[in-house]
N, C-alpha and C positions, 0 to 999 in steps of 0.2 A: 504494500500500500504506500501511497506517495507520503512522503511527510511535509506535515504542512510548519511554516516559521511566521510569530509576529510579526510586524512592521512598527517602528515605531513612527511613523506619518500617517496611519490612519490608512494605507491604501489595503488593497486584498492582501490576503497571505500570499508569502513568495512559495512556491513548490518545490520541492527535490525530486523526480521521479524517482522511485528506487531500483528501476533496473540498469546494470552497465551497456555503457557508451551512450546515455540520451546525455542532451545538453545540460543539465541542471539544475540550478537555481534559476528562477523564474528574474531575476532583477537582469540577468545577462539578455534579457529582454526590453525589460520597462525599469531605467531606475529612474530614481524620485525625480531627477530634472524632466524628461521626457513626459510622466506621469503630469507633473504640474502643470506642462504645457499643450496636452492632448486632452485632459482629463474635463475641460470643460466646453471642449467644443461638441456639436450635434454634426453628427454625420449622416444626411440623409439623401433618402433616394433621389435623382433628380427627374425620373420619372413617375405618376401616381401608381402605387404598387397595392398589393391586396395584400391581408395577412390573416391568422387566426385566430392574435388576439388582441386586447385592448390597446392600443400605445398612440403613438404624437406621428403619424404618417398618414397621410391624405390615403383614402380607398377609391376607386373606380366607378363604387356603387353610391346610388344617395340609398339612404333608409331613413328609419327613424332613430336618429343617434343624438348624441348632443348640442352638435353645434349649425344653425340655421342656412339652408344655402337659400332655398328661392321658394315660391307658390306655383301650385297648378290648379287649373279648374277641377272640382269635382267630378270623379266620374262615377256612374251606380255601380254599386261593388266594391266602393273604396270604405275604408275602414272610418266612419266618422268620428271618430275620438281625437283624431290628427287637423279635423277643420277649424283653420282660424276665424272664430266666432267676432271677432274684432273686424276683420275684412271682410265679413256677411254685415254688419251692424253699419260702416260706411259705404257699402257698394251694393246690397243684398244679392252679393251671387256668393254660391258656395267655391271656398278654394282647402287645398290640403297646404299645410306645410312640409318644406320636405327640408331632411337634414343632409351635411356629408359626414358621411362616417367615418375616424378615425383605426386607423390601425397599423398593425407594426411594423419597421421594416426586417427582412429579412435577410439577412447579410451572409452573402457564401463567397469564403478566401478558399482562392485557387494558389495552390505556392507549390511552385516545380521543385522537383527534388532530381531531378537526372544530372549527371554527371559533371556536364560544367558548371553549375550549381558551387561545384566543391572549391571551385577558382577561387584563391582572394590573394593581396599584395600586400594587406595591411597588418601591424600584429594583432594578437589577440588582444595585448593585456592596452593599446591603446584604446582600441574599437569598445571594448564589455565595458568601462567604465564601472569596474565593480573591482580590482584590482589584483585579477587574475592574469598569470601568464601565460598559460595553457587552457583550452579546451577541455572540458570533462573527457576527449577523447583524445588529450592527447597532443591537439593540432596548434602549432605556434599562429597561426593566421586567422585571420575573421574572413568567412567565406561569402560569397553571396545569396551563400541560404540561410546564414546566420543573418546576411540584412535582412532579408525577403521574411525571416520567421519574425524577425523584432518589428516587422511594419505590421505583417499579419496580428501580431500580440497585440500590438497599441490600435488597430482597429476593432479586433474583437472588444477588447476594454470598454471602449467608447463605445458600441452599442450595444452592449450586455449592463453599463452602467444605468443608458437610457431607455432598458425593458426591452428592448428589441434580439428577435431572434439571429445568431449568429452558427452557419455551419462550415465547417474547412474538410478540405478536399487536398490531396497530398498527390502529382502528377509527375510522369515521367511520359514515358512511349504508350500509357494507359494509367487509369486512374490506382493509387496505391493505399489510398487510405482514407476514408469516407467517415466525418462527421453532422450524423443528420442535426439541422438546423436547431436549436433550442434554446431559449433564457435561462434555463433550472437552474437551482443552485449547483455551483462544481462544472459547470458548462467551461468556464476561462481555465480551469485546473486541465480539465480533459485534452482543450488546445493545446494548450504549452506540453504538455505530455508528449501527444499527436509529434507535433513541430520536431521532438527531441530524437526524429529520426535522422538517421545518414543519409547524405543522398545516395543515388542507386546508380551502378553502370550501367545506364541507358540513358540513351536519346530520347529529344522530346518529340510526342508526336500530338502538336495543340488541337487536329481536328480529329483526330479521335476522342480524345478525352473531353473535347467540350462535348462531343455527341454522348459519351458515356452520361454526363454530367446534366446535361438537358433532359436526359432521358429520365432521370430522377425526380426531377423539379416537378412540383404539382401545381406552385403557384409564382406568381412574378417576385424575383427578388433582385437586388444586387450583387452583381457577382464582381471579384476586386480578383486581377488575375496578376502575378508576382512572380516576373520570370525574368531570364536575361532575353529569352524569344529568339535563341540562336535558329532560328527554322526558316525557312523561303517566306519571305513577305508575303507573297500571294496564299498562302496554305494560313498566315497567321489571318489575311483577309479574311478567308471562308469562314474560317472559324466564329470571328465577330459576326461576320454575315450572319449567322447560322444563331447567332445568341440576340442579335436583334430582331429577326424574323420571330422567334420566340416571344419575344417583347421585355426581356429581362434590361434590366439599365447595367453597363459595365464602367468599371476603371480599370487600364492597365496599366500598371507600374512596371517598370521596363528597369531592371536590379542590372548595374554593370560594376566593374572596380575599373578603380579610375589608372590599373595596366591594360586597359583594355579601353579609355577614352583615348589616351592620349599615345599610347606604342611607347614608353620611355625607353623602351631596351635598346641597347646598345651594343652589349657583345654577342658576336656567332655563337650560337648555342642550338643544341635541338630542343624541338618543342613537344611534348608529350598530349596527345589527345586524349581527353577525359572523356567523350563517348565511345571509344573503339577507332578512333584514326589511325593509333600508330604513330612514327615516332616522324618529325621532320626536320633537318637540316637549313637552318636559316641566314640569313644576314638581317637583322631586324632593318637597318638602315637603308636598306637596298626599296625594300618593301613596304617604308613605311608611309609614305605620300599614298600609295596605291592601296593599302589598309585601312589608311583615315578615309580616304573617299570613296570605299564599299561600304563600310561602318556609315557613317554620314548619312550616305544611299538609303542604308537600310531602315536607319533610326527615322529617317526622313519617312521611306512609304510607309512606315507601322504607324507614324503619327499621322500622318494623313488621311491611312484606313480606317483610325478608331474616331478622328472628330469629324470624318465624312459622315460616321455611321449614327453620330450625336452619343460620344461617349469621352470621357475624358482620359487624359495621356499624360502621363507625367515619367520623366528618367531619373532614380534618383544612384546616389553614388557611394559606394561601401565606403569611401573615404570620408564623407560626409557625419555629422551627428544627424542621428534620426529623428529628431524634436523639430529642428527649424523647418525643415522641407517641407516635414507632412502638417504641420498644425497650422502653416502659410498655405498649402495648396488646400486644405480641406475649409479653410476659413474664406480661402478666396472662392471656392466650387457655393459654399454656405449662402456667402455675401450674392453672386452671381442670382443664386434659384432664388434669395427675396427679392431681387430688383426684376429678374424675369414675371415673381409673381404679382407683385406691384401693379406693372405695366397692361 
């Protein structure tokens, strides 16, 4: 059984999972700075989504719920206890009140676990910010699944704080680890648990799995997909294709290390492929114009597939602290849906 530890800020208990090689302690996740600055924002869908149970997200449907949208004339067969006797008293026609009904959203993290996933250039004991120098397994570098798990954490956080259902879904070449959507209590425990897997030697294959993953869905949610997206741009197209035709709303966070923004390498060295490549012989200098501007290319058609598709696209950077990026891009998507709703 995991062991749970106080806090003394008042946040959730931090986790240990107790089996060997998971990542941890939960704070190599979310420590208090990050907390502080994630912890009060609302993350919501930016399309009106359905759910199944009470929470702060617009439904699809009007009923009769709490909060007032509009009137309709009376029709025989409608339920008279909902007629506003006030609008019959100045107009003497019969009208119904109708509401829109709140409900919750449902948040499902997609976070690649295949093989280059394991890439990182940074050390550990910089990146955890908990003042460790090794990984629980070992490994001196913060990988880009250690990013990708510590975005995933601090999203689940944020809407499991604010009643909303959150499920994670763990992908390679096919889906690897399935948590169906929930609030319960131990819902954030189970994540980080989940999360505390290695990645896997495989390749990703993004339209299979989102097929896997749709095919689960019973109702509209947000799905937040957490990869480096090393795959042909058109195959990560379909994918989206395929998740909007659904009508689900997406974010893709596109996890790179920043040896892999910029090439800094310098010496001939070979390079070892972390899906099954095999080994390559380089001059990094020779290649490196010609590297930046396929990279570039590609960062370029994924952003322009997901905000064609009316979905939002952010790149963030294993070098980076996880606080600033995300609580600026979710504050400014936040800001965005109330000037949209405003208008």
């Amino acid at each position: 059984m995991p062991e749970e530890r106080s806090t003394s800020d008042g946040a959730e208990p931090s986790v240990v999972p107790s089996r060997a090689g998971s990542m941890g302690d939960a704070q190599l996740y979310l420590h208090p700075q990050t907390l502080s600055r994630l912890g009060t924002l609302e993350l919501r869908a930016k399309h009106i989504v359905e759910g199944v149970m009470s929470g702060q997200h617009r439904s699809p449907y009007q009923g009769y719920s709490v909060e007032f949208a509009q009137h309709r004339p009376y029709v025989q067969g409608d339920d008279i206890r909902h007629l506003d006797w006030k609008v019959y008293g100045r107009t003497d026609k019969l009208h119904l009140k109708q509401y829109q009904q709140e409900t919750n959203l449902d948040l499902v993290l997609l976070v690649d676990c295949s093989g280059s996933m394991r890439y990182g250039s940074r050390s550990f004991a910089e990146a955890s910010g908990v003042g460790r120098t090794r990984s629980p397994d070992g490994r001196e570098n913060w990988s880009k699944y250690d990013h990708a798990t510590a975005v995933a954490a601090a999203m689940s956080y944020i809407c499991l704080r604010q009643g909303d259902r959150v499920g994670l879904v763990t992908f390679a070449d096919e889906v690897k680890r399935i948590l169906k959507q929930s609030s319960a209590p131990g819902t954030w425990r189970q994540i980080v648990s989940t999360l505390s897997m290695n990645p896997v030697e495989q390749s990703t294959d993004i339209v299979r799995v989102i097929d896997q993953v749709l095919g689960r869905l019973t109702n509209r949610c947000l799905l937040v997909i957490l990869s480096d997206l090393f795959e042909d741009a058109a195959r990560v197209r379909q994918a989206l294709s395929r998740i909007r035709y659904r009508g689900h709303d997406c974010i893709i966070v596109e996890v790179l290390d920043q040896a892999e923004r910029d090439f800094s390498l310098r010496d001939e060295a070979p390079l070892q492929g972390l899906e099954g490549e095999g080994l390559l012989k380089i001059d990094p200098r020779a290649i490196r114009a010609e590297y930046l501007a396929a990279l570039n290319a590609h960062l370029q058609e994924v952003e322009r597939s997901a905000r064609g598709l009316g979905f939002d696209y952010m790149v963030i950077n294993t070098h980076d602290w996880l606080g600033p990026p995300l609580s600026a891009f979710l504050a400014f998507r936040h800001a965005r849906m109330k000037l949209k709703k405003s208008t």
